[in-house]
C-alpha positions as CSV (number, residue, x, y, z in Angstrom):
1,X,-27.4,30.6,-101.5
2,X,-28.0,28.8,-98.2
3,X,-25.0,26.9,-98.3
4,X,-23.2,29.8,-99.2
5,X,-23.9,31.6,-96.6
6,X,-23.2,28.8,-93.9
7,X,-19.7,28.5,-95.3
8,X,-19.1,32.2,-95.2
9,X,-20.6,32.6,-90.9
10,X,-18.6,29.8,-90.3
11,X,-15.1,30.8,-92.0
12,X,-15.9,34.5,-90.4
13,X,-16.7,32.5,-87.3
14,X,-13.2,30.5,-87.2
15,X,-11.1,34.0,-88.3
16,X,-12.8,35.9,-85.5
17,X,-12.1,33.0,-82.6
18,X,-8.4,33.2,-83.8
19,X,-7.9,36.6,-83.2
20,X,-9.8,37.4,-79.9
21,X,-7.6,34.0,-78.9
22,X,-4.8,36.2,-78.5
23,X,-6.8,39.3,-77.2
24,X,-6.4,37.9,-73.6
25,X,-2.1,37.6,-74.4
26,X,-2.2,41.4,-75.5
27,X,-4.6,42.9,-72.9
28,X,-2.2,41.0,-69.9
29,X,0.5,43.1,-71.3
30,X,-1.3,46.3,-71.8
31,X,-2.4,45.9,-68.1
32,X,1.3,46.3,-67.1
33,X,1.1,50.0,-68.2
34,X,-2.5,50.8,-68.3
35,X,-5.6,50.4,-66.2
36,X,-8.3,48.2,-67.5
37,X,-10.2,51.2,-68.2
38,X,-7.5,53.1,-70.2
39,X,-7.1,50.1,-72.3
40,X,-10.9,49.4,-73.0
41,X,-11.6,53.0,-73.9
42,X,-8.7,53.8,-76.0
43,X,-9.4,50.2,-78.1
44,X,-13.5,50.9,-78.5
45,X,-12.3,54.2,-79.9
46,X,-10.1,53.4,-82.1
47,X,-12.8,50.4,-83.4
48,X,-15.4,53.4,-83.7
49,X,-13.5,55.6,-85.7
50,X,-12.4,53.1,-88.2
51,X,-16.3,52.1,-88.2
52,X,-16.9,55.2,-88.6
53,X,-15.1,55.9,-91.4
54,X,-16.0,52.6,-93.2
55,X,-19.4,53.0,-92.9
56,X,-19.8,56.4,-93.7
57,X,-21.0,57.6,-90.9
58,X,-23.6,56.9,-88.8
59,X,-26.7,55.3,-89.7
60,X,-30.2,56.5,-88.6
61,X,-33.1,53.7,-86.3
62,X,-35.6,52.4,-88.6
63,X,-37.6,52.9,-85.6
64,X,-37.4,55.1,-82.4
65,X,-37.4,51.9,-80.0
66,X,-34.3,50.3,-81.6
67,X,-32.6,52.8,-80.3
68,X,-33.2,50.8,-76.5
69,X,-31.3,47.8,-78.7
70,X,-28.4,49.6,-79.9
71,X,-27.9,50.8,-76.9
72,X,-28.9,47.5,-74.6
73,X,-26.3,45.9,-77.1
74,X,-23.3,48.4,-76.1
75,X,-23.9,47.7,-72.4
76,X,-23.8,44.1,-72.7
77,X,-21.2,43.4,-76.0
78,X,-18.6,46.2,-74.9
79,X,-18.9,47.9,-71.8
80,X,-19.8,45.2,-69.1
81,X,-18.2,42.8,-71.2
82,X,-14.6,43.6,-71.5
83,X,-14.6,45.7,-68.1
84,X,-15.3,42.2,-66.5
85,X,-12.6,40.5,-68.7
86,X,-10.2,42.9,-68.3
87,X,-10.9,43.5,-64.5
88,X,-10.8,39.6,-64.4
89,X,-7.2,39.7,-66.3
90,X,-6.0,41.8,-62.6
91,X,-6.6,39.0,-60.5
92,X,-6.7,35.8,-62.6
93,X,-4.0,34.0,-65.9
94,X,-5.0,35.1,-68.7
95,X,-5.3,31.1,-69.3
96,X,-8.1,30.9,-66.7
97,X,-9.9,34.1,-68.1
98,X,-9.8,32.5,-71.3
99,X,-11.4,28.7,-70.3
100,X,-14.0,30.7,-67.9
101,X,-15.5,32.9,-70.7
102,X,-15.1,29.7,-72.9
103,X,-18.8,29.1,-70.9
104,X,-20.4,32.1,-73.2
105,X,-22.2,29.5,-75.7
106,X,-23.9,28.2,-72.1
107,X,-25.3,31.6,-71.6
108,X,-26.3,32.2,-75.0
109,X,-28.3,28.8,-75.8
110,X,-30.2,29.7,-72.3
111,X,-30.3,33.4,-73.8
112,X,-31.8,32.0,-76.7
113,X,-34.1,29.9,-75.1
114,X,-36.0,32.6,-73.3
115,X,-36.0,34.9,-75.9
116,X,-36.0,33.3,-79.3
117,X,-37.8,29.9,-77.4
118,X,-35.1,27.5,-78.9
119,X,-35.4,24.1,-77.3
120,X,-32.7,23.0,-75.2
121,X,-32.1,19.5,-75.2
122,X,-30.9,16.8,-72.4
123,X,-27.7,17.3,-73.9
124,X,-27.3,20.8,-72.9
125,X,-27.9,20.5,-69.1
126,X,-25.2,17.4,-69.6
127,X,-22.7,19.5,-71.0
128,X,-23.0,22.5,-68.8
129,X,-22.2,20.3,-65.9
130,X,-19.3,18.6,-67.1
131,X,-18.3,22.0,-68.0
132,X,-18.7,23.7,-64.7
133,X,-16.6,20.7,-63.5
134,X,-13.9,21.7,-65.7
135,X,-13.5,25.3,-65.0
136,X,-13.3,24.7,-61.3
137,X,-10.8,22.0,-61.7
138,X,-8.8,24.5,-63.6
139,X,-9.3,27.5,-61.4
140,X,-8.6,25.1,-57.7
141,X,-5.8,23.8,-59.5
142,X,-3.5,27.6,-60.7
143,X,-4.2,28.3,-56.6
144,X,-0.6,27.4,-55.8
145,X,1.0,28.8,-59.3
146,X,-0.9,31.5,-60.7
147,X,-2.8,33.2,-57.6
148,X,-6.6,31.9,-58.0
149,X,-8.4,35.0,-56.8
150,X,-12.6,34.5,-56.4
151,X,-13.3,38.0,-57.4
152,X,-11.4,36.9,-61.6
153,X,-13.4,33.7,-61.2
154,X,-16.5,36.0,-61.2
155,X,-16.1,38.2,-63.4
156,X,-15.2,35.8,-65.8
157,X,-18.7,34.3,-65.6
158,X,-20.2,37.4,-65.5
159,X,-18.4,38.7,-68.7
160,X,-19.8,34.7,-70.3
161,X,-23.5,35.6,-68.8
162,X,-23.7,39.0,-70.5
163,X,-22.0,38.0,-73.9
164,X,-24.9,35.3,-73.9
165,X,-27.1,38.3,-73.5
166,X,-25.6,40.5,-76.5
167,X,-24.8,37.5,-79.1
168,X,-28.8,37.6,-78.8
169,X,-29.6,41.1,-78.9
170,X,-27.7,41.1,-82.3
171,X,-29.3,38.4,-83.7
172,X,-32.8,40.3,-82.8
173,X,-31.4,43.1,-84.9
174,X,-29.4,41.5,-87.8
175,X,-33.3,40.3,-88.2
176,X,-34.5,43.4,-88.9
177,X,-32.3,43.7,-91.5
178,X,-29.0,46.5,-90.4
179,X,-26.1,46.0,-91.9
180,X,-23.5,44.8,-90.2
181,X,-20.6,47.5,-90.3
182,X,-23.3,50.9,-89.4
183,X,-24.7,48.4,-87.0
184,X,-21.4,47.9,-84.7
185,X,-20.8,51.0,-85.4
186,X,-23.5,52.5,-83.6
187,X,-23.5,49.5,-80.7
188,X,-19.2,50.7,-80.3
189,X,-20.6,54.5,-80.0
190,X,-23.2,53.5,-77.1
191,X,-20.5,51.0,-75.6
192,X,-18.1,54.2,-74.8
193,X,-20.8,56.5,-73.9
194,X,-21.5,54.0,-71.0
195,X,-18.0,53.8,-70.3
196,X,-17.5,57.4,-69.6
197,X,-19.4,56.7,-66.5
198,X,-16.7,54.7,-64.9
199,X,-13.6,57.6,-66.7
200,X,-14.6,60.1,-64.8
201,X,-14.6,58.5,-61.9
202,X,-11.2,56.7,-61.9
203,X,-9.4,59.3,-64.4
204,X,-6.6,58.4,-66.5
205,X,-4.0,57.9,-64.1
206,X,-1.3,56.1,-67.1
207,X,1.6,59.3,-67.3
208,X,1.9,60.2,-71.4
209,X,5.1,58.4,-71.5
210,X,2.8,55.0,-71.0
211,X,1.1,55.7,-74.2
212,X,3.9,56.3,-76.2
213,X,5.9,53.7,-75.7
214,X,5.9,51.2,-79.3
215,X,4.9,47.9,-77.8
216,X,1.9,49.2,-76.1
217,X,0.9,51.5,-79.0
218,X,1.2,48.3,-81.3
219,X,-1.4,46.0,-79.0
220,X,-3.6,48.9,-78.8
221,X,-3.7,49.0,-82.8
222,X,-3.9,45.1,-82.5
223,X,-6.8,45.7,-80.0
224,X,-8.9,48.7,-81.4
225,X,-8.6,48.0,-85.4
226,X,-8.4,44.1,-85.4
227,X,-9.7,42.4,-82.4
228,X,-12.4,45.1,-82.4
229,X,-13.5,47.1,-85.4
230,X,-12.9,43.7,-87.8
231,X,-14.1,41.1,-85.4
232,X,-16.6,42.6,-84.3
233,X,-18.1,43.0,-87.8
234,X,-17.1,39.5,-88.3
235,X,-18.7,38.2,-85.4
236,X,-21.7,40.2,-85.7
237,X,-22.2,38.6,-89.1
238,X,-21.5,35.5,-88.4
239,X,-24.4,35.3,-85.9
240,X,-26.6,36.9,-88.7
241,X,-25.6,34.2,-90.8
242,X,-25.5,30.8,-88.2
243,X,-27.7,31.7,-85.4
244,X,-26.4,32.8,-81.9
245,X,-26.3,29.2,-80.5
246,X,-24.2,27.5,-83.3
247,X,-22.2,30.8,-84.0
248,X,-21.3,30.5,-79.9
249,X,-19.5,26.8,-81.0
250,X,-16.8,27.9,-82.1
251,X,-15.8,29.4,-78.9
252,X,-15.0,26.1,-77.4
253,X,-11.9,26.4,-79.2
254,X,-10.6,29.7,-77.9
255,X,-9.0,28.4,-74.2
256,X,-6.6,26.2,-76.5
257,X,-5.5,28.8,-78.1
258,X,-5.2,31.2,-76.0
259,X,-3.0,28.7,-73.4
260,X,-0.5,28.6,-75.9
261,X,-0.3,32.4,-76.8
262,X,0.2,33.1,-73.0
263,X,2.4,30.0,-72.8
264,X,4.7,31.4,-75.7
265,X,4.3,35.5,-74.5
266,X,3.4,35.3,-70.9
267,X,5.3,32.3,-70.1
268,X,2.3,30.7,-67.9
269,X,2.4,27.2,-66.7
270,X,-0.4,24.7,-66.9
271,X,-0.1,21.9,-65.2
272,X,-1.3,18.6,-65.7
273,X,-4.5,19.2,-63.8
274,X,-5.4,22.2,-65.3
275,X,-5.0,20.9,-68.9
276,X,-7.7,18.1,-67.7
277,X,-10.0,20.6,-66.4
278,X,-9.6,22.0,-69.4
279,X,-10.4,19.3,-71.7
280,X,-13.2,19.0,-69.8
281,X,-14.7,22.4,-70.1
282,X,-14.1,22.1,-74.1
283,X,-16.2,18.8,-74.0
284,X,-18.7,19.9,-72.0
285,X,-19.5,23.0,-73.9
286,X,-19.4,20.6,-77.1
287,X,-21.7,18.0,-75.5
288,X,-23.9,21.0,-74.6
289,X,-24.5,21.4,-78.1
290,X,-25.6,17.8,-79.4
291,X,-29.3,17.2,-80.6
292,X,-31.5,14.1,-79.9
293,X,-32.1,13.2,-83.5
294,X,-35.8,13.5,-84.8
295,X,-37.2,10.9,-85.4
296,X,-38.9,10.9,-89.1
297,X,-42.9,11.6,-89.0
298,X,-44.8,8.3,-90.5
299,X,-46.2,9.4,-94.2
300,X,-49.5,10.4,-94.4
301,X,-51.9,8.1,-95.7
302,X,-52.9,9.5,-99.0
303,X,-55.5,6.8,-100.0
């Protein structure tokens, strides 16, 4: 049953990296139309209402004071989250949002450390170096092509720092045993509560004829019922399957994949240096995960 489960968090973990990949490509061309705030709200609702409807409707706290994590988990997983990474899509590629936030599993294993005490090995301080190195050889080097702004640089770490926080918030409550679907459910309904903070004080400034238009009502549908309601849940149990740390892996993969989308949509550039910071980054987020191998304990003596 073990094994079973592995195989199934890490398939839902591969699916999941795939299609939030792309989520950078589809934002970027949302943004030409919408505000970062139009696009975040309209996607979360969509996700809710399909979640909604799934999980027929919304489930009650085992306990009063979970409540605090629900909510906590909105904050962090969807509303600070994608505000930074869509803010950070404004003034950065989406190619250099996407190797930035390729730090989350950093965040998480520290995360994780502090809250769940996991042990953090030589390895890990290693490979967050080399992968620090990385990201800033990528962002110095898009100054002269893609407009390097500081203020997309940061946001992109902060939207890494706060997923770390979330991926183990979730893991606290997959614990105490929520399903997965009422549970994102009720973390999407908490994520745009929080958001209506910011709505009413920017408004919706996108004219009607914005919202209409078939190629930004198709990314929002690509956004709100795929990269959010299903991935979400995906995610979610994933890191109820895997852990938070080893869930966070398969992130590494993600800049890759997302240079080509906005390659083959966005028609970005990455130059030779970039591609080695990036390489970079992706290795140092995988050395951050090797283990020192234990050493066997000596049998007892039994005589």
């Amino acid at each position: 049953m073990t094994e079973n489960h592995s195989v199934q968090g890490h398939a839902l973990a591969v699916f999941t990296i795939l299609v939030w990949a792309t989520t950078f490509v589809a934002t970027k061309v949302l943004l030409r139309a919408l505000s970062p705030l139009e696009i975040m709200i309209a996607r979360f609702a969509l996700g809710f209402i399909a979640l909604l409807i799934a999980g027929k409707g919304l489930m009650k706290a085992q306990e009063k004071w979970h409540e605090l994590l629900f909510a906590f988990a909105g904050l962090t997983g969807v509303t600070l989250y994608f505000l930074m990474e869509n803010i950070a899509l404004t003034y950065i590629s989406a190619s250099l949002v996407g190797v930035i936030v390729a730090s989350a599993p950093l965040f998480t294993a520290l995360a994780a450390a502090v809250v769940l005490h996991e042990r953090l090995s030589r390895w890990f301080f290693f490979g967050f170096l080399c992968a620090m190195a990385g990201i800033a050889l990528s962002s110095l080097a898009g100054v002269s092509e893609l407009a390097l702004d500081p203020r997309g640089v940061l946001l992109g770490v902060g939207a890494a720092l706060v997923w770390g926080v979330y991926s183990v918030v979730i893991r606290k409550l997959g614990a105490m045993g929520y399903r997965t679907v009422p549970l994102t459910c009720r973390i999407f309904g908490y994520g745009l509560l929080f958001l209506l903070v910011p709505a009413c004080i920017e408004g919706f400034p996108a004219p009607l004829s914005a919202w209409t238009q078939p190629q930004n009502i198709l990314n929002l549908l690509f956004l709100g019922l795929l990269a959010s309601a299903t991935c979400f849940v995906t995610w979610n149990r994933a890191v109820f399957l895997l852990g938070p740390v080893k869930t966070s892996v398969y992130i590494y993969v993600q800049p890759v994949i997302t240079i080509v989308c906005s390659a083959l949509v966005l028609h970005e550039t990455m130059t030779p240096v970039m591609w080695l910071g990036t390489v970079l980054a992706v290795a140092g987020l995988v050395l951050s995960e090797h283990r020192d191998k234990t050493p066997a304990a000596p049998a007892s003596d039994q005589s």
